[in-house]
KOLKOLMI-231793 format. One record per residue (C-alpha): y, z, x. Coordinates in steps of 0.05 Angstrom, whole numbers, plus 32768, in hexadecimal, padded with zeros to 4 digits. Layout:
KOLKOLMI-231793
<rec <Y,Z,X>>
...
END
This chain:
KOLKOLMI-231793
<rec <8048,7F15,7EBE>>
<rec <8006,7F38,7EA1>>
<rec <7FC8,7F3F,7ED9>>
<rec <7F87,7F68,7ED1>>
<rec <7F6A,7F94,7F0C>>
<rec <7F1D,7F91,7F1C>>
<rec <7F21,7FD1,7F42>>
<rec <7EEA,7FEB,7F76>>
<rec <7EBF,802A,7F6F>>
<rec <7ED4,805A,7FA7>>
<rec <7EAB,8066,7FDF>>
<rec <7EB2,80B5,7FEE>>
<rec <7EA8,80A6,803A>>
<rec <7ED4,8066,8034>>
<rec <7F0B,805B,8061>>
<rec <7F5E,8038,803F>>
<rec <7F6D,8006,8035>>
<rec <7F38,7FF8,8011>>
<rec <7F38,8023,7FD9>>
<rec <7F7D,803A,7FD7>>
<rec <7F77,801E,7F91>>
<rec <7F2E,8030,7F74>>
<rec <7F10,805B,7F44>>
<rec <7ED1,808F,7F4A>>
<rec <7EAC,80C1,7F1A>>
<rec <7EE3,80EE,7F0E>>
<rec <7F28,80BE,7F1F>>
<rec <7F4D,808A,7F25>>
<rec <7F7A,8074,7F64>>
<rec <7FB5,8043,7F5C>>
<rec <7FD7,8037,7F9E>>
<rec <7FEF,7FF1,7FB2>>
<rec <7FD6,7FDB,7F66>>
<rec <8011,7FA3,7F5A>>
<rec <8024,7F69,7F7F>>
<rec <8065,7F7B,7FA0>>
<rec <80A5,7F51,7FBD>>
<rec <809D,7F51,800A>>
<rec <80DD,7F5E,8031>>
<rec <8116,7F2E,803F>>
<rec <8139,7F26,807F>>
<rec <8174,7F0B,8095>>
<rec <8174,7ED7,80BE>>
<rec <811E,7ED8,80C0>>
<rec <8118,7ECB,8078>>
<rec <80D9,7EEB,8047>>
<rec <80AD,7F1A,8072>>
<rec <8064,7F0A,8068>>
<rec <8029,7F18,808D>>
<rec <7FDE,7F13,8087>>
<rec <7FB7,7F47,8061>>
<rec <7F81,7F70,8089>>
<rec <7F52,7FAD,8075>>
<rec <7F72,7FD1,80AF>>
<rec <7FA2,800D,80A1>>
<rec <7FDE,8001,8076>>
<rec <7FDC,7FBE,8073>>
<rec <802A,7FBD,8048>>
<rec <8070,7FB3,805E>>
<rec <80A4,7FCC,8028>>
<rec <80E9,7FD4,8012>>
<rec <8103,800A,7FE3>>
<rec <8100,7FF3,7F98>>
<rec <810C,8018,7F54>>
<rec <80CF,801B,7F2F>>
<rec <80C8,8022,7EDD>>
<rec <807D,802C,7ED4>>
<rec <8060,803A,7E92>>
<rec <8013,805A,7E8E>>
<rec <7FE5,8051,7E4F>>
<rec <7FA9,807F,7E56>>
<rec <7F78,80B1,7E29>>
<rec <7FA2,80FA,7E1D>>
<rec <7F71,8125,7E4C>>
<rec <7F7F,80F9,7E86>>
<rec <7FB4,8117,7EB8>>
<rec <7FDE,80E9,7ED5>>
<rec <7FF3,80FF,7F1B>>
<rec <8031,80CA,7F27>>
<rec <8079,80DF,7F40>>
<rec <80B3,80D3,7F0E>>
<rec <809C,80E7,7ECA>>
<rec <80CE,80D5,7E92>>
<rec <80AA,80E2,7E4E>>
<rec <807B,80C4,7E2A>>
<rec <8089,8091,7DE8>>
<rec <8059,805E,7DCB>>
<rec <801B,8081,7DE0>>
<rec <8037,8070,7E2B>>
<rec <8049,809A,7E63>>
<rec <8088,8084,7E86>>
<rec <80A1,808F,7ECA>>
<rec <80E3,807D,7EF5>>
<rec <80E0,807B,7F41>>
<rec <811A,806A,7F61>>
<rec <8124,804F,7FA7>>
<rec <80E2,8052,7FAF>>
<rec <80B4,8024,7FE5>>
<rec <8079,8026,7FB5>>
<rec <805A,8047,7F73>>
<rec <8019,806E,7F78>>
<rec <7FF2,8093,7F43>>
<rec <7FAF,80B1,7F3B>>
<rec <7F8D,80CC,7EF1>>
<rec <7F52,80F9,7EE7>>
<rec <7F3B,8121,7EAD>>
<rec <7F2D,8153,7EDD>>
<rec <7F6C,8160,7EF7>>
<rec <7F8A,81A6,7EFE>>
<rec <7FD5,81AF,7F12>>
<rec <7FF6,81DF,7F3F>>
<rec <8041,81E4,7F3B>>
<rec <8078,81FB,7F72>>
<rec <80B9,81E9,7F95>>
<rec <80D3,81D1,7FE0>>
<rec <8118,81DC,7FEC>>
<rec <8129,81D3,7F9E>>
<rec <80F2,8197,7F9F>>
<rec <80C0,81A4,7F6A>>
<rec <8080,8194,7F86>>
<rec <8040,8181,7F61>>
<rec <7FFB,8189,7F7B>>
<rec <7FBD,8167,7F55>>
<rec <7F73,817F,7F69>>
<rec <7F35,8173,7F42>>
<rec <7F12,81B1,7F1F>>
<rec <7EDF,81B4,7F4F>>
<rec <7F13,81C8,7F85>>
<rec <7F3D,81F7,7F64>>
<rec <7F40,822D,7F94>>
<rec <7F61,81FB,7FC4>>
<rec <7F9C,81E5,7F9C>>
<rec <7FBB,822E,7FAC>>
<rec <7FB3,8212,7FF6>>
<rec <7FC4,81CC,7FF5>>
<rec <8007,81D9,7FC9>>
<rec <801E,8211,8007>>
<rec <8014,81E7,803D>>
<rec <8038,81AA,8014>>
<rec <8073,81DA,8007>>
<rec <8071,81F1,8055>>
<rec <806C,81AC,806F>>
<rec <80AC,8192,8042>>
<rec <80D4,81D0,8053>>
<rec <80C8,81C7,809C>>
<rec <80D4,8177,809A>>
<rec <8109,817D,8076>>
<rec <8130,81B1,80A7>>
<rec <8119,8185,80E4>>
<rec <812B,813B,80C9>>
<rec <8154,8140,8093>>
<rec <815A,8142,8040>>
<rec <8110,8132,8024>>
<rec <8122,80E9,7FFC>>
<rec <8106,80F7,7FB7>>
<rec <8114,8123,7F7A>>
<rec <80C9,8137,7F78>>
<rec <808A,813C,7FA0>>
<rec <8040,8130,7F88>>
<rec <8000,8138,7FAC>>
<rec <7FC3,8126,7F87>>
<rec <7F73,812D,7FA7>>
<rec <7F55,80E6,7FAF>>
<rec <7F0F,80C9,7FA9>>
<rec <7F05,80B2,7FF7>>
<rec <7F08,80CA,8039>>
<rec <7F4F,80A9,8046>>
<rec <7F8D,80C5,8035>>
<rec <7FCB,80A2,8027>>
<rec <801B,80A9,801D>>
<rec <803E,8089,7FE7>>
<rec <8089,8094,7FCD>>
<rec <8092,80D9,7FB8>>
<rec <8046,80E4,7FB5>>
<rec <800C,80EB,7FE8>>
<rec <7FC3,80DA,7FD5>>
<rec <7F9D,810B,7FF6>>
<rec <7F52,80F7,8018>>
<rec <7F1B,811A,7FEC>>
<rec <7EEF,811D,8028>>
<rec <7F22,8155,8046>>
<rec <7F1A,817C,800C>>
<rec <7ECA,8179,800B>>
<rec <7ECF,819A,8066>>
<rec <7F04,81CF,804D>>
<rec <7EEB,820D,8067>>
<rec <7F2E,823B,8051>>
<rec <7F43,8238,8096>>
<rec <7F87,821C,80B5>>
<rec <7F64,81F0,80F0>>
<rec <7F4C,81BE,80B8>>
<rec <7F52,817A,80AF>>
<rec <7F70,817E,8065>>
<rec <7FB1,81B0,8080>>
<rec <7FB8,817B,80BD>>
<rec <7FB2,813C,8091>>
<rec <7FE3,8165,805A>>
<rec <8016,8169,808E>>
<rec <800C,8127,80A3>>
<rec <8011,8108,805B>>
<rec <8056,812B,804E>>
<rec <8071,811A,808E>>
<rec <8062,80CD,8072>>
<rec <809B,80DE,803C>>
<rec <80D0,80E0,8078>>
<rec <80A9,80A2,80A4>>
<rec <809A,8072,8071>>
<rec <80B8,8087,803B>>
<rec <80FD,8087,804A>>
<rec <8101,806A,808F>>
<rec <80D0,8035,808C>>
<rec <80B4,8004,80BA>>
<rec <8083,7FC6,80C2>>
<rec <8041,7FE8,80BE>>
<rec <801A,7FAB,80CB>>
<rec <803C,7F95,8109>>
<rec <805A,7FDB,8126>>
<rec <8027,8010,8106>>
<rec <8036,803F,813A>>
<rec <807B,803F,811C>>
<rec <8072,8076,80E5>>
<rec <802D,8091,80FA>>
<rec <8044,80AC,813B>>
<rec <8076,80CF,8118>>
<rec <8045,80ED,80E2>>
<rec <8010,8104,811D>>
<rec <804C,8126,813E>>
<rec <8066,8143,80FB>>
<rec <8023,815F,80F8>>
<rec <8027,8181,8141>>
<rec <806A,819B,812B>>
<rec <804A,81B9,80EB>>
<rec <8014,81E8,8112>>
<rec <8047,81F7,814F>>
<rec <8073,8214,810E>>
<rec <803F,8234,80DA>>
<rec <7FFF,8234,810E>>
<rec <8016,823F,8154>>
<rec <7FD0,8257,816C>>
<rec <7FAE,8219,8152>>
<rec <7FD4,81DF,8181>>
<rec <7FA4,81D4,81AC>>
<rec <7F69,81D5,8178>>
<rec <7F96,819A,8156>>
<rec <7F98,817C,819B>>
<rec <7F4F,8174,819C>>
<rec <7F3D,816E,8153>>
<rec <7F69,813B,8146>>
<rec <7F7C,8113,817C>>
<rec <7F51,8123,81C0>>
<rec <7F09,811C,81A1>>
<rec <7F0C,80DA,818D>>
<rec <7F2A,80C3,81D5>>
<rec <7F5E,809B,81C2>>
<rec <7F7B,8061,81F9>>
<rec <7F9C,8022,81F9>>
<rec <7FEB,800B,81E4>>
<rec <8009,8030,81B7>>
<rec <802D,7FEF,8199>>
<rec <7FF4,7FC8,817D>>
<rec <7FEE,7FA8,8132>>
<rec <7FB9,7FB4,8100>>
<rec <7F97,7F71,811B>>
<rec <7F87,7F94,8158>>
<rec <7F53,7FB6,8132>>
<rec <7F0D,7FAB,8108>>
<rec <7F13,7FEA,80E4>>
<rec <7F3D,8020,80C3>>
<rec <7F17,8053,80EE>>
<rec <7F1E,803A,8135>>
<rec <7F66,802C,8125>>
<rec <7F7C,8078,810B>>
<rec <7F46,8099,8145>>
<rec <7F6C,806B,817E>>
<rec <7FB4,805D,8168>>
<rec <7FBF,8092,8148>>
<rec <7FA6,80C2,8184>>
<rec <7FD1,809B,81B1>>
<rec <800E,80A1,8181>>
<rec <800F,80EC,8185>>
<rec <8006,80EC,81D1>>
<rec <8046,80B9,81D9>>
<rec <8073,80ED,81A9>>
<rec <8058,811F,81CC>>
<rec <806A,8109,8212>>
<rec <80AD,80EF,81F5>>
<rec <80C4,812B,81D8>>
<rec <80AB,8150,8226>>
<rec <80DE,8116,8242>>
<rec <8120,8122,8217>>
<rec <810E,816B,820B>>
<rec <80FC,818B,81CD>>
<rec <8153,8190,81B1>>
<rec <8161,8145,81C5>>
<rec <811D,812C,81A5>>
<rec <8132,8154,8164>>
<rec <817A,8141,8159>>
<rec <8160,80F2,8175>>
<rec <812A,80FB,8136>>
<rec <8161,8114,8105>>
<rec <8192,80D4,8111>>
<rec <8158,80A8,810E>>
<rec <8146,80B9,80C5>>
<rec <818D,80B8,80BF>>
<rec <819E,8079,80D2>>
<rec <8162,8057,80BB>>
<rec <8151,8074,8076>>
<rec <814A,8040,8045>>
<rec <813E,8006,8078>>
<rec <8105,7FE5,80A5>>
<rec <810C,8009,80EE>>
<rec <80F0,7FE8,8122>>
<rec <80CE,8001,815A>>
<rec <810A,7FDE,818A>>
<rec <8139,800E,8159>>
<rec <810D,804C,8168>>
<rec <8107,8043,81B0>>
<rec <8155,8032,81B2>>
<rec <816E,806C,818C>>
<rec <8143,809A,81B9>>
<rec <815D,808C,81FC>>
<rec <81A0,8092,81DC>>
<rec <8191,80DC,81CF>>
<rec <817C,80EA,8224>>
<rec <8194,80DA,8269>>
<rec <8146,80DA,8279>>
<rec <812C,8093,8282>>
<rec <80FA,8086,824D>>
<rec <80E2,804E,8273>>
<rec <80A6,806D,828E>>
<rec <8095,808F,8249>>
<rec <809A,804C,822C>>
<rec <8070,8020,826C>>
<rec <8037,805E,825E>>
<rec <8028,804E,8210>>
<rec <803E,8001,8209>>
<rec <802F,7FC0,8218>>
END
């Protein structure tokens, strides 16, 4: 069926989900664009839930996507699975995929390089230039590392284009990456665009291929994301832990369950400054209980197991006693309801 899109003007201070799909003076943002099949369950039937301006407010299962672009010849087109162009249209293929993302700008300029025989794709306005050396590096780092700790990345390419907004957000095979990170970049490590970077690409792993129920069990994929992110500086940054400690968790005092929905909130930015906060602290008091070997070869079966399907957080929980003699149980009474 044929629809038309009355799409919003970004907001640079804005906060997802609004605005995931938006446009502003120099692009255009297409995530969650199309209405999309929600999942089916055996035994529980169609999966549907109540939309809320809170977080990711989607629950997906992998497709294959055939998506064909009509736009002016300037405008780059920063979309994973290019296949050509015929007919005046671009044409891309995405496989397996729990969603299709693109974003367009005249402005675009590309910078080009490779994870583990990945090609990887990096999109920055002109204005920021000198930071698409930067942001490609630490994309490359974070997929190398991810890749060694949890297992094969699940696409044939990765792309990472700026965005209009503060948010950032992970797609299949491609990350849209919060403008606002780009405009505090001060060609430093301890920044929020390296720590969101990490945190994006980890998304490709959590999400991605294992997915989960984002509006009922956010903490699923996000807790593993924050702690992605830990595991990034303990690799490439050692010396900055604890200033990721406090920049990104600590200062906004997070508290509360770690198991709560998306309805538990008013706002994008209470949800990410609380659960997210208390996300990292439950991985990182998990992996202190099973010990650093158990929590990693517990993480590696998990996206083994899982990839393709809906975890749950039961799943999770489940899989990670498996992996220790240590009773969880305390671990688990400290962060959940």
């Amino acid at each position: 069926f044929g629809y038309r899109l009355a799409l919003p003007r970004l907001d640079p201070s804005g906060w997802g989900p609004e605005g995931n799909a938006g446009w502003g003076p120099e692009l255009l943002q297409m995530g969650d664009w199309y209405p999309a099949l929600v999942p089916y369950q055996d035994g529980a039937g169609w999966q549907s839930w109540e939309y809320w301006p809170v977080g990711d407010p989607v629950v997906s299962l992998p497709g294959d996507y055939d998506v064909r672009i009509r736009t002016a010849a300037d405008v780059v087109v920063a979309a994973p699975g290019y296949a050509g162009e015929a007919d005046g249209e671009r044409q891309y293929r995405l496989d397996g995929a729990r969603s299709f993302a693109f974003l367009a700008s005249p402005n675009y300029v590309r910078f080009d390089g490779t994870a583990g025989g990945v090609p990887v794709a990096v999109y920055v306005t002109r204005a920021y230039a000198a930071v698409g050396p930067v942001v490609l590096e630490t994309a490359v780092g974070a997929l190398q590392l991810f890749g060694e700790l949890y297992g094969p990345y699940p696409y044939g390419e990765f792309v990472m284009a700026q965005n209009g907004f503060l948010t950032a957000m992970e797609y299949s095979a491609l990350v849209s990456l919060s403008g606002f990170a780009f405009d505090s970049y001060a060609d430093t490590p301890d920044s929020l665009l390296v720590a969101i970077i990490a945190h994006e690409v980890a998304h490709q792993w959590w999400y991605g291929a294992v997915g989960n129920d984002q509006v009922s069990e956010p903490w699923l994929d996000e807790s593993l994301a924050m702690i992605s992110e830990l595991l990034y500086y303990e690799r490439f940054h050692p010396e900055l832990t604890a200033w990721w400690w406090q920049f990104r968790v600590d200062r906004w005092e997070p508290a509360g369950a770690v198991d709560v929905s998306i309805y538990d909130f008013g706002s994008s930015e209470r949800f990410v400054h609380n659960m997210y906060g208390q996300a990292a602290h439950f991985m990182a008091d998990l992996r202190q209980a099973m010990g650093a070997a158990a929590f990693g070869s517990f993480l590696r079966d998990y996206y083994q197991q899982y990839a393709g399907e809906l975890a749950t957080g039961a799943d999770f929980l489940g899989l990670a006693q498996a992996y220790t003699a240590v009773d969880l149980g305390p671990v688990r009474d400290a962060y959940f309801r």
